[in-house]
C-alpha positions in Angstrom: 84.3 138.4 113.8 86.1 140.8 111.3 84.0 144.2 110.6 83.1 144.9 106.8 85.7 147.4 105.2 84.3 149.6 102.8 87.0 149.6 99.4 88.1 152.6 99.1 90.3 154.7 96.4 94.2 154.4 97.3 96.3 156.3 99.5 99.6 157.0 98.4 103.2 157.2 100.7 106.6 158.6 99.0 109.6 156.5 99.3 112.1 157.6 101.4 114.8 157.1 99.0 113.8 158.0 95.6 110.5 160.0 97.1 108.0 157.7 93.9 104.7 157.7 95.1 103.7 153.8 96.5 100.2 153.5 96.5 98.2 151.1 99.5 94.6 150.4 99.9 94.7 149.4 103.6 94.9 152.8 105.6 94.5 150.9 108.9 96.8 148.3 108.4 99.4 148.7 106.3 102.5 150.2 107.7 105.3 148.2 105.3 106.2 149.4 101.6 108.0 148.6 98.7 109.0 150.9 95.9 108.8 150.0 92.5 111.1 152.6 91.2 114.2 152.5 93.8 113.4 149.0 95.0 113.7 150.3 98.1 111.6 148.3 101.6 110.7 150.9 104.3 108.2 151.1 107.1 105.8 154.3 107.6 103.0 154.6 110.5 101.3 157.6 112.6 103.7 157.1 115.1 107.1 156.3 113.4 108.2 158.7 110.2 109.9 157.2 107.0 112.1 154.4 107.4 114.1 152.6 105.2 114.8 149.1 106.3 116.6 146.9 103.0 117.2 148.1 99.2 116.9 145.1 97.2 119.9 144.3 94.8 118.3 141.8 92.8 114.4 142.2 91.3 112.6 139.9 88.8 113.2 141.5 85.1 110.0 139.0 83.6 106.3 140.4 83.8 104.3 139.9 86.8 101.1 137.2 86.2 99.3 139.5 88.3 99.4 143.3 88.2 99.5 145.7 91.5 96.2 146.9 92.1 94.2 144.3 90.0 91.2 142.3 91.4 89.7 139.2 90.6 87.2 136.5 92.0 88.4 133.5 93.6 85.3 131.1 95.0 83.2 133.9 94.5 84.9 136.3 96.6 87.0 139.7 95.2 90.2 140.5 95.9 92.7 143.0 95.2 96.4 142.0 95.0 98.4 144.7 97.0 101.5 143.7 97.1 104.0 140.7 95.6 107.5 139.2 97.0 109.9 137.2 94.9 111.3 134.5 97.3 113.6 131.8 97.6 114.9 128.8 99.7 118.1 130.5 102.0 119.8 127.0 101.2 118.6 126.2 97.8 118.8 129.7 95.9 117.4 128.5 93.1 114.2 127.2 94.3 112.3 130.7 93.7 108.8 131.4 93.7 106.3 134.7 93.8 103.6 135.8 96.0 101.0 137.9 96.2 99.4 139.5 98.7 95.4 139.9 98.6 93.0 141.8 99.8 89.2 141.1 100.3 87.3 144.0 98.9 85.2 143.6 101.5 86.0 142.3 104.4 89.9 143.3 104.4 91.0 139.8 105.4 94.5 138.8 103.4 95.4 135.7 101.8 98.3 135.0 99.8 98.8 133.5 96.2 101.6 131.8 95.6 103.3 130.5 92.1 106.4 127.9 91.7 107.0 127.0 88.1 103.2 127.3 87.0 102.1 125.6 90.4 99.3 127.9 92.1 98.6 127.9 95.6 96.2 130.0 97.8 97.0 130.0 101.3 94.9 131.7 104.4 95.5 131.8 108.2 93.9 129.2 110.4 92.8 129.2 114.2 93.7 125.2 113.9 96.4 123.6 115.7 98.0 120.6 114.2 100.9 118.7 115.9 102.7 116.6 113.7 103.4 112.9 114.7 106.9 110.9 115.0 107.0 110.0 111.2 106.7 113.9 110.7 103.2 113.5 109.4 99.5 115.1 110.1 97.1 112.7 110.6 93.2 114.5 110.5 89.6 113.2 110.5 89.5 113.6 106.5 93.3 112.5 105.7 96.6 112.3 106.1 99.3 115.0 105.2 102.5 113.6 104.9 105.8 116.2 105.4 106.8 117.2 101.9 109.2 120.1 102.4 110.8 122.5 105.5 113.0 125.3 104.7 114.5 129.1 105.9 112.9 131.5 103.2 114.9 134.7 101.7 113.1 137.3 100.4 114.5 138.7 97.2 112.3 141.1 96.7 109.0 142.9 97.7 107.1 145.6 96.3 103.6 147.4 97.2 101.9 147.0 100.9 102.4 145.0 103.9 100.6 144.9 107.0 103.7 142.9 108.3 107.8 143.1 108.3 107.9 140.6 105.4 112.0 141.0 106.3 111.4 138.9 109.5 109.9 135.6 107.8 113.6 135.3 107.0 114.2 134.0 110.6 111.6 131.6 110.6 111.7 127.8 109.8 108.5 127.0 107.3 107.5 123.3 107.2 105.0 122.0 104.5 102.4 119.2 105.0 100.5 117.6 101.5 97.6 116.3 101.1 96.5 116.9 97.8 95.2 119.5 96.6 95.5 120.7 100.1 98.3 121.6 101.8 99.0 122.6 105.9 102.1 125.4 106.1 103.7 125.9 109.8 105.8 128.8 110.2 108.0 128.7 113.2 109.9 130.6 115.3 109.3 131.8 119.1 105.9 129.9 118.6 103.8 128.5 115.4 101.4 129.7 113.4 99.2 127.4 110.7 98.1 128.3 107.2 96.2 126.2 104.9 96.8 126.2 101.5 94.3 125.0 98.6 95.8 123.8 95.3 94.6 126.0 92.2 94.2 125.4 88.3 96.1 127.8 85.8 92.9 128.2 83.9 90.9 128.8 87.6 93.5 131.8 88.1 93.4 133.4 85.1 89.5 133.1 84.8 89.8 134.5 88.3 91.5 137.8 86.7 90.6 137.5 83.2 93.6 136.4 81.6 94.5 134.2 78.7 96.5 130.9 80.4 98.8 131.7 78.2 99.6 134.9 80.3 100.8 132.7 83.6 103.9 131.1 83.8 104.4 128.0 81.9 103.8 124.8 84.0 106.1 122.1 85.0 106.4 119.5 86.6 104.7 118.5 89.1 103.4 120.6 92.0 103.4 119.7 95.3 99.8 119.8 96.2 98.8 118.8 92.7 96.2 116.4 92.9 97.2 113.2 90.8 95.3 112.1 87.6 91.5 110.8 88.2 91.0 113.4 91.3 88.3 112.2 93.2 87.0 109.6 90.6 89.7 107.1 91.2 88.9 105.8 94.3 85.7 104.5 93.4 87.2 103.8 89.8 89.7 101.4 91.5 87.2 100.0 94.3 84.4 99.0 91.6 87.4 97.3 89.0 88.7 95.4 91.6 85.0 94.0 92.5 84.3 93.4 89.0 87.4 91.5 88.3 86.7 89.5 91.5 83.2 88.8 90.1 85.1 87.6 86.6 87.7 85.4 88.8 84.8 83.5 91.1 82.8 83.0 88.1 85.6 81.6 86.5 86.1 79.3 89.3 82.3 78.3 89.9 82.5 77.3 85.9 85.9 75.5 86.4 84.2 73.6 89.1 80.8 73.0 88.1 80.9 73.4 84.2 83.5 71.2 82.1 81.4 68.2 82.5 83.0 65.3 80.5 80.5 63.8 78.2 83.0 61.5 76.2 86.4 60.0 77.5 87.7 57.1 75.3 90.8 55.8 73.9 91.5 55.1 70.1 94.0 53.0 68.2 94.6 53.4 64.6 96.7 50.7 62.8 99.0 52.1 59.3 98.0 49.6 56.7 100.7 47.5 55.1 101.7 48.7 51.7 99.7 47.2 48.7 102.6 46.4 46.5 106.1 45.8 47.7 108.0 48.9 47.8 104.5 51.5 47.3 104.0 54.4 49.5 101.5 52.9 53.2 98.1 53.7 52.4 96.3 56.5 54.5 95.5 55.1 57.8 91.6 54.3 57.6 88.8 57.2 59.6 88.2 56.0 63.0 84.7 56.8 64.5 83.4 57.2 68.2 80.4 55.7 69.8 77.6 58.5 69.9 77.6 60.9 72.9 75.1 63.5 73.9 75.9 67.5 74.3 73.6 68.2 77.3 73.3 72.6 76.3 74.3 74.8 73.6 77.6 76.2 74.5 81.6 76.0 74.2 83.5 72.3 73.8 86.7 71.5 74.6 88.7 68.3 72.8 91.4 67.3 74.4 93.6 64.9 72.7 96.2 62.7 74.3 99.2 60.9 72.5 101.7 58.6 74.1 104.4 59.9 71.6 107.9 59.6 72.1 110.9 61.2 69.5 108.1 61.4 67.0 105.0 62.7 66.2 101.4 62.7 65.0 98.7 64.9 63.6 95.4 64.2 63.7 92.6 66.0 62.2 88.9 65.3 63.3 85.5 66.6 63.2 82.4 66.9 65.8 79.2 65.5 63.9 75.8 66.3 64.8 73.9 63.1 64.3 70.8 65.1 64.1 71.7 67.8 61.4 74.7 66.9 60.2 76.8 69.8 61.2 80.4 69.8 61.6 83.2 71.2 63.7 86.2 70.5 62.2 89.6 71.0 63.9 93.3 69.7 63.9 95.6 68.6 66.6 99.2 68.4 66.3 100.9 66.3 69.4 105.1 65.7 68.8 107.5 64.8 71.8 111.2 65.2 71.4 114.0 64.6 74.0 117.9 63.5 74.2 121.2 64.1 75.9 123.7 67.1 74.3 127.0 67.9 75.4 125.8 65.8 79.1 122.7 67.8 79.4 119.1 66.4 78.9 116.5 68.6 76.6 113.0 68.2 75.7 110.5 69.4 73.8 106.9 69.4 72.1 103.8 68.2 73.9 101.8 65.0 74.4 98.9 67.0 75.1 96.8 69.4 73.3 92.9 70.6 73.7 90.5 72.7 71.1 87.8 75.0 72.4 84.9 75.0 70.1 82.6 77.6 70.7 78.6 77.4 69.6 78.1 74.4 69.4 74.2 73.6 69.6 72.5 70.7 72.0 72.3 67.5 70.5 73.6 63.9 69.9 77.4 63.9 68.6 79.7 61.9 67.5 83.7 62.2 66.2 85.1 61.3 63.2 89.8 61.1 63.3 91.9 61.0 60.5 95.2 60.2 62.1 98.7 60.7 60.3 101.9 59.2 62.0 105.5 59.9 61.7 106.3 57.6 58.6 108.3 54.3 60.2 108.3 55.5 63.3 105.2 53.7 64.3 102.8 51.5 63.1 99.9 52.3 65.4 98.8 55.7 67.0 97.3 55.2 70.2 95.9 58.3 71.6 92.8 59.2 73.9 90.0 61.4 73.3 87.8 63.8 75.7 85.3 65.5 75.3 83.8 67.9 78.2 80.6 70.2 78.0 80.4 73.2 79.4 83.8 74.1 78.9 85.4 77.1 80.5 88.7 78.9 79.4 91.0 80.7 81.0 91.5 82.8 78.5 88.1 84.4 78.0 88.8 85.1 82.0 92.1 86.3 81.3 90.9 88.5 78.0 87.7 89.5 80.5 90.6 90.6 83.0 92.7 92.2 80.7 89.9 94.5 79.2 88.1 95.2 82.9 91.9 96.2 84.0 93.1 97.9 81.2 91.9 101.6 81.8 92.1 101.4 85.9 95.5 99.7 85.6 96.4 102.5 83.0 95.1 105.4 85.5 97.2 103.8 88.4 100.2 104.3 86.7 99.7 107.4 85.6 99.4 108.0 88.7 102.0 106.5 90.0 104.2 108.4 87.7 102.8 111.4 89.3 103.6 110.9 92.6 106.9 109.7 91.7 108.1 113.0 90.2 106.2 115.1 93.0 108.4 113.5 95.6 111.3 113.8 93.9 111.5 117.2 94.6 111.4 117.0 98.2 113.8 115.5 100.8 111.1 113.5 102.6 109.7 111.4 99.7 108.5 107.8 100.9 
């Protein structure tokens, strides 16, 4: 267990180059140094003098998001930053990033923050040992972390205190293992060593330091242990819509099967009147009227109307009348059927078959009244069959019922989807 380090004011060491003053806060630890002024990386102990190891040729010319000697609360605990590196990929120059190295205020332990085009990560050491499987995945008792990126680093630059030669990370081989927002980091070389890495909000960082967002680097993209849109909410988001419509689709089905009970099935002829003088206009066909039928429960109707129609077609209006009150439900059905040959191909069109859902409609003895119309000379009688069914069910309620349950989950998912998308774009080991 780490001893408490009582924070102290900073030391300081000249650089060996330009002799500038680099201050350092860990006395006991840090041996590695970076000047500011001469960009200059040298090592300095008790035992070994002055040293200068590397003068950087390039350095980052934009403001650092975090100042040298700063301090700021992250999960409740203080740190310091003491030092920063500006990094890159040794095959993929232009893959740069920053880091920070911090300090506990009291305890001395370091962590790092790190920052790729607005994506935040904080990363500490770990005593775990992970040993990634055949598909080059991490499979742990909480989740899964899937190989997202592995790469030689380069460092570009470095500036303030070190406790280690950040020069030698340049030999090793860093692999990266997501699972949003967290994210296992294995640095090899002669053996491994694990870091775990936690996923952090612009806003969480600069409330951590008290800065305006607009202060850190502009976000984009996606980052690679950003969590996706919904967080933790979606899984139980997409586990309760999918049980709800499930629920909408059985209940559908129990109606389907025991609702849509037929209370009236018969089948109607209506002969066109002859014409009263020779060469007048037929007379409207006369109303046709169905026996009485009962409606067993106040609910929805369905008329279905069938027409054995053939190149022509036939409209007939109707109404539902409630013997008892008089009420009416008035409706119109248009049934046409069309067909031939055309240049040795067959077509056909229209319907023989159409149904009505009438919704409301209140317990009671019924009966229907038609008003056919015909194609004029195409037929002299209109035979078609009437059905009536209580109870009635349809599919579209279920499907608008579906459609409005699904909407918002199905939106989320592919948000979602989009997300993860364009975070594995970026890396060579995308699904």
């Amino acid at each position: 267990m780490s001893q408490p380090v009582t924070a102290f004011a900073p030391a300081a060491v000249r650089c060996p180059h330009c002799g500038h003053e680099v201050r350092y806060y860990d006395a006991r630890q840090s041996t590695f140094f970076g000047c500011p002024e001469c960009h200059t990386f040298f090592t300095h102990n008790e035992i070994r003098a002055l040293q200068k190891i590397r003068r950087f040729k390039e350095y980052p010319n934009h403001i650092r998001p975090l100042a040298l000697g700063s301090t700021g609360r992250l999960a409740g605990e203080t740190y310091r930053v003491t030092g920063y590196q500006w990094r890159c990929e040794a095959k993929s120059p232009d893959y740069r990033w920053e880091e920070f190295q911090l300090r506990h205020e009291t305890t001395g332990a370091s962590r790092q923050l790190a920052v790729f085009e607005g994506h935040w990560l904080l990363i500490e050491p770990t005593d775990e040992e992970f040993k990634p499987n055949k598909e080059q995945s991490i499979p742990t008792l909480k989740q899964q972390f899937e190989l997202y990126n592995r790469y030689k680093p380069r460092v570009l630059y470095a500036e303030g205190e070190f406790d280690w030669n950040v020069l030698a990370d340049e030999s090793l081989t860093i692999s990266e293992y997501i699972a949003p927002p967290q994210m296992l980091v294995r640095e090899r070389n002669k053996y491994d060593e694990w870091y775990r890495a936690r996923h952090l909000e612009p806003a969480e960082v600069a409330a951590a330091f008290g800065l305006e967002p607009g202060q850190l680097p502009y976000r984009q993209g996606v980052g690679a242990a950003q969590p996706a849109p919904g967080g933790a909410a979606w899984p139980l988001l997409s586990t309760v819509a999918l049980l709800m419509a499930l629920l909408v689709v059985l209940t559908h089905v129990f109606l389907m099967k025991w609702g849509n009970e037929t209370v009236f099935n018969q089948e109607f002829v209506s002969f066109a009147p002859p014409p009263t003088t020779p060469g007048a206009a037929a007379p409207e066909r006369p109303m046709l009227v169905s026996p009485s039928f009962a409606v067993p429960g106040t609910g929805a109707l369905t008329v279905d109307l069938q027409a054995g129609v053939d190149n022509s077609w036939v409209e007939i209006p109707y109404a539902l009348v409630n013997e008892q009150t008089g009420q009416q439900f008035a409706a119109t059905t248009n049934l046409e059927h069309y067909s031939g040959v055309e240049d040795g191909e067959s077509w056909q069109e229209g319907d023989r078959e159409a149904n009505t859902l009438l919704n409301q409609v209140p317990a009671g003895q019924y009966h229907l009244n038609f008003y056919p119309l015909a194609d004029p000379g195409k037929a002299e009688q209109v035979q078609f069959r009437a059905t009536v069914r209580a109870r009635a069910t349809a599919g579209s309620n279920a499907f608008l019922a579906l459609l409005l349950l699904l909407l918002y989950p199905g939106y989320s998912y592919l948000r979602r989807s989009s997300h993860e998308h364009t975070r594995w774009q970026n890396s060579d080991f995308g699904p």
